[in-house]
C-alpha positions as CSV (number, residue, x, y, z in Angstrom):
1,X,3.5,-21.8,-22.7
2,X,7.0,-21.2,-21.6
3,X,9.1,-17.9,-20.2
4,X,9.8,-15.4,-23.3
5,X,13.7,-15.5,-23.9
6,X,14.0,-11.8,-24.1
7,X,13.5,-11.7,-20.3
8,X,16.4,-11.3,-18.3
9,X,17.0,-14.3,-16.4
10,X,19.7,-12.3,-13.4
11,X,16.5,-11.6,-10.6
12,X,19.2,-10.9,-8.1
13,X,17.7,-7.9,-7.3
14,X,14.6,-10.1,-5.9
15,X,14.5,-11.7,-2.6
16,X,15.9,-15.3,-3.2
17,X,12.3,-17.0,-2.8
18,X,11.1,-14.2,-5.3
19,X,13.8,-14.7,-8.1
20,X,13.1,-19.0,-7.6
21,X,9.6,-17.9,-8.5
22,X,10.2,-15.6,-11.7
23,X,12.9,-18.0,-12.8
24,X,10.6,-20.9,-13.0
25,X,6.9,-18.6,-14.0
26,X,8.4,-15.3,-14.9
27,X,8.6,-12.1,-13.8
28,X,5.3,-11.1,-13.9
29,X,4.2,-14.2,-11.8
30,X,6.7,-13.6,-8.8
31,X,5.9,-9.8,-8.6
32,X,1.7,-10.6,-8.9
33,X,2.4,-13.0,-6.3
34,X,4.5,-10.8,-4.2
35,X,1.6,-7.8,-4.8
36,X,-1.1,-10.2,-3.8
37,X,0.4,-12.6,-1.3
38,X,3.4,-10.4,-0.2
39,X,4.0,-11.0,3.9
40,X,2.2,-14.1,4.0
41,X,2.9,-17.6,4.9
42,X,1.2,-19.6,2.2
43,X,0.9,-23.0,1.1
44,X,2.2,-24.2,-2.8
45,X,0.1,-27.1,-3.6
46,X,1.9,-30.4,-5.0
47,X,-0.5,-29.9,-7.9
48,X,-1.8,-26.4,-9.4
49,X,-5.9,-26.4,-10.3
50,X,-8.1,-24.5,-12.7
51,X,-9.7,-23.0,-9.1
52,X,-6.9,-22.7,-6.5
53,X,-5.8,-18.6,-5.7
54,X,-2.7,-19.1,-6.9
55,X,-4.1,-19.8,-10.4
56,X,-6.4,-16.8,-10.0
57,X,-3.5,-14.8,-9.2
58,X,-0.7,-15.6,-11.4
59,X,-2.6,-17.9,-13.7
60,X,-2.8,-21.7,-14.8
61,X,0.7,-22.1,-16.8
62,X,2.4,-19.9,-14.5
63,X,0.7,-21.7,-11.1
64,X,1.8,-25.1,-12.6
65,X,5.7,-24.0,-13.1
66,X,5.5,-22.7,-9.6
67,X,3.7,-26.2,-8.1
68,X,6.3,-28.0,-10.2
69,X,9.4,-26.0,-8.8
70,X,8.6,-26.4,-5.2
71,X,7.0,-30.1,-5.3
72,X,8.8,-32.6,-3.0
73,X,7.6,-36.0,-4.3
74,X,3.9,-35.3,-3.6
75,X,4.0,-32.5,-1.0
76,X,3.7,-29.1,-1.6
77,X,5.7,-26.1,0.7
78,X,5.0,-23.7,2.7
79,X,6.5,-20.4,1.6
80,X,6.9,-16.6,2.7
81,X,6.5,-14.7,0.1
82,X,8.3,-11.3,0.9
83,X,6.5,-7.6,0.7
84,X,9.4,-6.8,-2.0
85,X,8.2,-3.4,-2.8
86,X,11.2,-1.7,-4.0
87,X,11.4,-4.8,-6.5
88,X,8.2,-4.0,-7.5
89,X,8.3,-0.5,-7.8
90,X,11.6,-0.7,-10.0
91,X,9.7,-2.9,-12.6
92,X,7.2,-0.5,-13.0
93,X,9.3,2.1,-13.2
94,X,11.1,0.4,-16.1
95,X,8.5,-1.2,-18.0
96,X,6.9,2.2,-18.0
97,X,9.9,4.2,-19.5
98,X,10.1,1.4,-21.9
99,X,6.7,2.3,-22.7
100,X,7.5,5.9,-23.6
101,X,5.8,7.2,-20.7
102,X,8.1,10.4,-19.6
103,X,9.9,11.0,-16.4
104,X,7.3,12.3,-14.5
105,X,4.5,9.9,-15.7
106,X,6.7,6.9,-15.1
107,X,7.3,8.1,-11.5
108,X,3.4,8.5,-11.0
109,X,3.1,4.8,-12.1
110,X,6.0,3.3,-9.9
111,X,5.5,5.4,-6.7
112,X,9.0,6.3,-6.6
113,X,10.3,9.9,-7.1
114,X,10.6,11.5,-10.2
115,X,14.2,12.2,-9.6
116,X,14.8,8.3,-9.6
117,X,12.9,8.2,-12.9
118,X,15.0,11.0,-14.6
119,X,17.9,8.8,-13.7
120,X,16.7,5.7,-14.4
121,X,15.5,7.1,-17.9
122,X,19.0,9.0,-18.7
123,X,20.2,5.5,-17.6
124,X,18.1,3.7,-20.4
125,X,19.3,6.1,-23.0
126,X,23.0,5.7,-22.6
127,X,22.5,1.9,-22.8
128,X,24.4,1.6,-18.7
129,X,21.3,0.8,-17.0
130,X,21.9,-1.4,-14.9
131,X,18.4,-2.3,-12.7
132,X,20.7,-2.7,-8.9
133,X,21.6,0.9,-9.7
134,X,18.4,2.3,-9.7
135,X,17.4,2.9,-6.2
């Protein structure tokens, strides 16, 4: 299973360790791992398995991209894996407008203020959205 091509491939707005992750699992995969993992010091095996966390939390496919990005001949790294909340927080807010949700359901969902959703949504509609400009 590879990365959709309809998913942006510019993660600039992630921390750098964050946007190596989402470009070689996908988005999903580096904000799961920053929601579950986020803060920690934690150890990418050479090799992902059926039963290691990582696989529980981003899943098989996904854990195997990530082992096979940071694997140095046989050794896996050690990693911080940043809090990233506001990158977080932005996603939802955007993949719950795309949704249809309104304004004010949308804010709910993100944790963010319904102001920055009204924005971000008139943003959407006039096709300048741009994701850096949303917080």
């Amino acid at each position: 299973m590879t990365r959709s091509d309809a998913e942006p491939t510019d993660y600039s707005f992630l921390p750098e360790i964050l946007a190596e992750i989402a470009d070689a699992a996908g988005l999903d995969a580096a904000l799961k791992l920053a929601a579950v993992r986020g803060g920690q010091t934690v150890y990418i095996p050479s090799h992902a398995t059926p039963d290691h966390w990582l696989s529980d939390v981003v899943g098989l496919p996904a854990a195997v991209r990530i082992c096979d990005h940071f694997r140095v001949r046989d050794s896996g790294a050690r990693l911080l894996i940043p809090i990233a909340r506001r990158s977080s927080a932005q996603r939802a807010l955007m993949k719950a407008l795309e949704n249809g949700a309104s304004a004010r359901e949308a804010a709910a969902a993100a944790g963010v203020h319904e102001r920055t959703a009204f924005r971000a949504r008139r943003r959407l509609k006039s096709g300048s959205g741009n994701q850096d400009d949303l917080f």
